[in-house]
C-alpha positions, 0 to 999 in steps of 0.5 A: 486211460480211462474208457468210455473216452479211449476209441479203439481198445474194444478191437484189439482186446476183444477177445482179451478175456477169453480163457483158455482152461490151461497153462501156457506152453512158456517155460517160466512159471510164477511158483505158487506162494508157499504154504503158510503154516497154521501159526500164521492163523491161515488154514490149509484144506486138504490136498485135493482142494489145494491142488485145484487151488494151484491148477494153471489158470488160462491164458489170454488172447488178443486177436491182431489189427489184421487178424493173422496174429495171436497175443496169448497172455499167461494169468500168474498163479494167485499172489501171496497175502504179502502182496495183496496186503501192500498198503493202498489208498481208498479214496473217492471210490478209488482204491490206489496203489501209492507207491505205484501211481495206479489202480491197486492190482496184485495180479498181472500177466507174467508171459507174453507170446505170439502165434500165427492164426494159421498155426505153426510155432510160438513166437517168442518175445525177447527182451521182456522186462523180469519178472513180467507184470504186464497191466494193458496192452494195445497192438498199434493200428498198423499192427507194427507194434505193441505196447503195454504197462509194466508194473513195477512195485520196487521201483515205484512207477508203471512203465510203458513198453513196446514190443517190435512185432517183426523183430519179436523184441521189447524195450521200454519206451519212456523213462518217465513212469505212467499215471495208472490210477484211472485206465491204463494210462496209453493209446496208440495214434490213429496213424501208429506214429506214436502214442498220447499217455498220462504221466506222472507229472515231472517235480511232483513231489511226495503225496500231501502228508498228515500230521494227525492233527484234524484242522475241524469237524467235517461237515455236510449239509443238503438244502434238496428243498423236498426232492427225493434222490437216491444216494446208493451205499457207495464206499471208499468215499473221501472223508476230510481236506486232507483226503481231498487233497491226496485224491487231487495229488494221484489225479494228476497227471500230464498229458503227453504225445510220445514218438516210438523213438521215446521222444515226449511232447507234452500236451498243455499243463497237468490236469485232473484227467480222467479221459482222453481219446484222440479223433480218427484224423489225429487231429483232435482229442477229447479231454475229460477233467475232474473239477472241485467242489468234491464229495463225501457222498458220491465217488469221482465219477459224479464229481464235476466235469469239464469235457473240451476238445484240444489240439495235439498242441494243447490248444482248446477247441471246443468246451463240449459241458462243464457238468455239475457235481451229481450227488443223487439221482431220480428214483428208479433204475433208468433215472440218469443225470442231466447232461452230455451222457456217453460221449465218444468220437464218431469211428468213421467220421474224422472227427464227429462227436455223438452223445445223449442227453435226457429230455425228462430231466433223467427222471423216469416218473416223467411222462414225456414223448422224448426220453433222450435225444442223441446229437451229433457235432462235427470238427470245426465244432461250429454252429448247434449240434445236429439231432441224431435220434429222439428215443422213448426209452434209454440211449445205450450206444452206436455200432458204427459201419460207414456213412450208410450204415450204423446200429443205434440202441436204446432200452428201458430197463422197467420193461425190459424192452429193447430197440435196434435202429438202423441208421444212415448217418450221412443221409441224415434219414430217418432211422428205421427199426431192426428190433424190438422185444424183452432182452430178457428173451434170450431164445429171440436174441439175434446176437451182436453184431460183429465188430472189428479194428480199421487202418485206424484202429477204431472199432466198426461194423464188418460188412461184405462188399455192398456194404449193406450186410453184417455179420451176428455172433450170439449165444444161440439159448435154446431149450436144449441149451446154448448153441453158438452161432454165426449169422450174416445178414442182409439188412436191405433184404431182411434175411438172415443166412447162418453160417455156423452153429455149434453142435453136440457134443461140443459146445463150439463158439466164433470169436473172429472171422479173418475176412469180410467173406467169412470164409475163414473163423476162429471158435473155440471149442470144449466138452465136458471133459475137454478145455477150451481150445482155439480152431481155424475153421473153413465155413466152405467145409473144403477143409478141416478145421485147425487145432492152433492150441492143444491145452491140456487139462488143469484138474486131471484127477477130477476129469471123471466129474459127470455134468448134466443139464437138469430141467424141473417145474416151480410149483407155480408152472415156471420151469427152472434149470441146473447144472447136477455135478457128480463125483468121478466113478459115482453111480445112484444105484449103486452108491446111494444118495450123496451128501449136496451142495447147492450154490446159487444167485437169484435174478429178477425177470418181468415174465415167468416166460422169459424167467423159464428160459434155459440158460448154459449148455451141457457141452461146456468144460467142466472147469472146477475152480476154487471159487464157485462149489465145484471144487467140493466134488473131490471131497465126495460131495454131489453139486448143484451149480446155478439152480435158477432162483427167479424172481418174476414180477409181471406187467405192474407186479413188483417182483421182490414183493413176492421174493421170499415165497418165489425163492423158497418154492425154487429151492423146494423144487431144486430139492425135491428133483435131485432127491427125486433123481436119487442123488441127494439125501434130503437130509444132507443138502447145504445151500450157498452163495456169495454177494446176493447168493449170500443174501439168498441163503441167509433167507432161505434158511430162515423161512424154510426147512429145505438145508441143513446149513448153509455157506454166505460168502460176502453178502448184505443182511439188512437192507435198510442200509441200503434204502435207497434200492439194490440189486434190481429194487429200484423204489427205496425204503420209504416207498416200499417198507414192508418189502425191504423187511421182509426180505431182510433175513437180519430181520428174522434171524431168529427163525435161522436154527441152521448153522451158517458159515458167515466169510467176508472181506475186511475190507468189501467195497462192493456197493451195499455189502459192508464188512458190517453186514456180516458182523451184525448178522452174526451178533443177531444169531449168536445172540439170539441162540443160533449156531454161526461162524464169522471169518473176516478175511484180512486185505480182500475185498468182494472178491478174494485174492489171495493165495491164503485166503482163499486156501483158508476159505475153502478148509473152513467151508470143507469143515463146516460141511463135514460137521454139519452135512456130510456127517449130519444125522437123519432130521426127526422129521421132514422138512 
């Protein structure tokens, strides 16, 4: 089901997207998809690339309602293009698996196991379906069960599963398949009796069909009557009647009560949904259904909404809003619609609904004393709404405790500025202020507070026994770089006491405690020649810490790889910051200077302080993946990885209108300390990026000398289409021209006489970045003399996916920086 409407998914899956830098002890494996041979017009790059193409990739973990239980979920190797070239419905922002009835995936956890926190065996589950294609998972509150979404393409149909955690049995719970277009479709009862889901609703029938025949033009009209919205470059949009009407069909589904013995009650009649979540006392759920008119300009999620709230039986309680249809919005980047905004159930309450709405009509040029107003409805939903909070900035949520405590957020993102307010939510006082500051400021941040499942599964606030103390996991950023840390504060006292921090030489992070002492936690620990493995760790020091998981390494030839974490001054004072990769055995003195890529991704900041905080630490794992530049180590090549690229506007500045001149004198002083260092040939540097990286190089070889080629993965060119902003530029084309000319390298593509190797995905549905992009920047070089390659990726979008894309991806790269790098002869003059 579709999140922000599901309660309790945060909790059990909190640490669902750790990864472990390793396989699985499992013994079934997805071999890799076979090498396709060059007559398939896909390309092999040598063996030490394929090899870090096919490394095991990490397991998943999902910590149990009582913290005592482990669920480790084994990520398949990547599929093949057979796979990822499966037909899919792109539709209202959607992109749909037809024959599935869910969101197009191609990759899917492929094994499921168990372990106890204290260590011992793996617990094996028997009874799994074969091949496993498992999409979501949810443990049950009491901790009795597990649910999860299996995928089955050659059935057509997502099925509901259940797993007896004691017996260490799974058997499919329903015949009837689930709705997966929207959310995983499930969600346990707040007393684990059973489970709501969407299903495909019963007599359907086929998707509405086309006979090729258009019934009219398609048409649009505004009548605005002079207001400015912005509208982004969204994709995937519907078209015509036609694609309105299949985007209705997939929709649809039938919302049910499902017993564990696999009995279905159906709640009220086949809706549009797009959540629905149940209250804490079971009793009710909030429903949110699509309604027409549809759009051509805008994806589902700005389509009309009714937000109501209903019985178990399907009966209507309460109609909370009908919102309009939102097809622009205010300029600036804390423009928001008018409204009921975030809505959620109140997790210690039995049934409170909280939300926002904005005063200022969502328009940030509005000076008004009152930004957003947060309320609060309480079951029988009777009377007005209670006022929780005004805020002068932007409302981003409540961390729930009990009725004397609560952490309310607000933040405006044209500052930076951020505020944590203390709440007592049943004494209805004032709400006092925690913090303020930039949340640019990584070294001030005090970390998030530690969150965990109750007996009814909703995520709150871990408090000790005076209920007045909390727990803080954060990053711990440093000049010396990332320290993990775990912090207990005392709120009433306004101390902090940490428990924990990581130290050198391992870069050691909390991801659980086990008890609201935080006598026992789980970290995960790596160094730079060691992955990621999960620890028992007693914070009284009584004992030593447990080693639950001993993975191995997934690239062993490349163990040698040397990290450093490099430090080096903007020729404007703003201090930058690098990860210098070198080949295993390289030593400068001896080996001279190597062949370099750099690989990096440009970020706006309001302050050159806060753009000069360092980021990373030298300690973490050296995974080499196939994605980033790291993987060219094994070809000899010295690497770069995440030069910082900042982009600094302060106080009234607007930090791209200086953006090619900052970005340019970064990359001079990443160039000049690596060569400086005696690592890198001046001569022999590439610089690359994907997305806005792509962007970034494109403009970095057209306004200097400093690369002699360059790699852009997937990147926009041409920002007047996207004139109504992009990344953190938030005026539009009209208000600031000059600005989006001058940082578009389309614009000066004739100043790139520079080879650059141009790779996108045919089918890219990342806002701003059409195929097009790439296709017209290669029609201006090539027309205007310079030296480009243009590889269009069949069936992948901005991310690749498949097998032999990716192995195609990388034997182009690999070729063009041997051509024009590696074997580069010295330039006639410098740069």
């Amino acid at each position: 089901m579709a999140k922000p409407a599901l309660k309790h998914l945060a909790v059990p899956l909190l640490f669902a997207s750790l990864l472990l830098c390793s396989p699985s002890p499992a013994d079934a494996r997805q071999a890799p998809a076979a090498d396709t041979a060059t007559a398939s017009g896909y390309r092999l790059p040598e063996a030490a690339l394929r090899s870090i193409v096919d490394a095991p990739f990490a397991p998943r973990l999902s910590l149990s309602p009582k913290r005592d239980l482990i669920a480790y979920m084994q990520v398949p190797s990547l599929p093949g293009i057979d796979v990822v070239a499966q037909p899919e419905l792109k539709l209202a922002g959607l992109r749909i698996h037809p024959r599935t009835h869910s969101a197009s995936a191609f990759s899917f956890i492929d094994d499921l196991w168990l372990q106890g926190v204290d260590g011992g065996a793996e617990r094996r589950i028997a009874g799994l379906p074969q091949p496993l294609a498992l999409s979501s998972l949810q443990w049950s509150p009491d901790q009795r069960h597990i649910a999860f979404s299996h995928v089955d393409p050659r059935a057509g149909r997502v099925e509901l599963w259940l797993v007896d955690v004691a017996a260490g049995r799974a058997r499919r719970l329903l015949d009837q398949p689930l709705n997966g277009v929207v959310g995983s479709g499930f969600d346990w009862l707040p007393d684990s009796s059973g489970l709501v889901a969407l299903l495909r609703p019963q007599g359907q029938g086929p998707a509405p069909a086309s006979d090729g025949v258009p019934a009219g033009p398609n048409i649009q009209q505004t009548d605005g009557g002079g207001q400015v919205q912005s509208l982004r470059t969204y994709q995937d949009l519907l078209r015509n009647p036609h694609d309105e009407a299949v985007f209705a069909y997939y929709m649809t589904s039938q919302l049910v009560r499902v017993g564990l013995d696999g009995r279905v009650r159906a709640i009220g009649a086949p809706e549009m949904y797009v959540g629905a979540s149940v209250s804490p006392d079971g009793r009710h759920l909030l429903r949110q259904r699509l309604e027409r008119p549809f759009s051509y300009s805008v994806p589902y999620f700005r389509f009309p909404r009714r937000i109501d709230v209903i019985d178990l039986e399907g009966r209507l309680l309460h109609t909370v809003a009908a919102l309009p249809l939102v097809e622009g919005l205010p300029t600036g980047n804390d423009a928001v619609a008018t409204g009921v905004r975030r809505i959620g159930w109140r997790a210690d309450a039995p049934a409170t609904l909280v939300w926002a709405e904005a005063q200022d009509g969502g328009d940030p040029s509005r000076e008004v004393e009152v930004r957003d107003r947060v309320f609060a409805h309480a079951a029988p939903f009777r009377g007005t709404p209670d006022v929780v909070a005004d805020l002068t900035m932007r409302y981003g949520g409540i961390s729930w405790g009990h009725g004397g405590l609560a952490l309310m957020y607000e933040s405006w993102w044209k500052t930076r500025q951020l505020r944590e307010w203390r709440l007592a939510p049943d004494t209805g006082a004032a709400p006092v202020l925690l913090r303020e500051g930039s949340y640019e400021d990584r070294y001030a941040d005090p970390g998030s507070p530690v969150m965990q499942s109750d007996e009814r599964g909703f995520a709150r606030l871990l408090t000790t026994g005076d209920g007045d103390t909390i727990y803080r996991i954060g990053d711990g950023a440093s000049p010396e770089g990332d320290r993990p840390f775990l912090d207990r504060q005392h709120l009433g006292e306004g101390t902090t006491e940490r428990l924990f921090q990581s130290e050198a030489p391992w870069y050691e992070s909390p991801f659980a405690l086990l008890d609201a002492g935080a006598l026992r936690i789980l970290t995960t620990r790596e160094s730079p020649t060691e992955p990621a493995n999960v620890l028992l760790r007693r914070l009284d020091g009584s004992e030593a810490p447990v080693a639950l998981t001993d993975f191995p390494h997934p690239t062993p030839a490349l163990r040698g790889v040397s990290k450093e974490q490099i430090r080096y001054t903007r020729a404007d004072g703003v201090e930058l910051t690098a990860d210098l990769y070198l080949p295993a055995g390289y030593d400068a003195k001896r080996d001279g200077p190597l062949p370099m890529l750099m690989w990096a991704y440009p970020r706006e900041f309001k302050s050159a302080e806060a753009a000069s905080q360092v980021r990373g630490s030298p300690h973490r794992f050296n995974r080499i993946s196939y994605w980033g530049p790291l993987a060219f180590l094994a070809e000899g090549y010295a690497v770069l990885d995440g030069p910082t690229m900042p982009i600094v506007g302060e106080g009234d500045a607007e930090p791209n209108d200086t953006y090619v001149k900052q970005l340019v004198a970064s990359a001079r002083a990443a160039v000049d300390e690596v060569v400086e260092r005696g690592v890198a040939d001046r001569d022999r540097i590439a610089i690359g990026g994907h997305s806005y990286g792509a962007f970034m190089t494109a403009n970095l070889l057209a306004h200097s000398d400093l690369f002699r080629a360059g790699i852009a993965r997937s990147g926009a060119y041409n920002r007047s289409l996207t004139p109504f902003g992009f990344q953190a530029e938030e005026r539009n084309y009209w208000q600031a021209t000059d600005t989006y000319h001058a940082m578009s390298p389309f614009n000066h593509a004739g100043r790139i006489d520079e080879p650059v190797l141009l790779i996108h995905g045919e089918q890219d549905n990342n806002s701003g970045t059409f195929p097009m992009q790439s296709e017209r920047m290669y029609a201006a070089i090539k027309g205007l003399g310079g030296t480009a390659r243009l590889v269009m990726l069949p069936n992948e979008s901005h991310g690749y996916r498949a097998r032999e894309s990716i192995l195609h991806m990388l034997a182009e790269t690999s070729e063009w920086l041997e051509k024009y790098v590696k074997e580069a002869a010295p330039r006639a003059t410098g740069p």
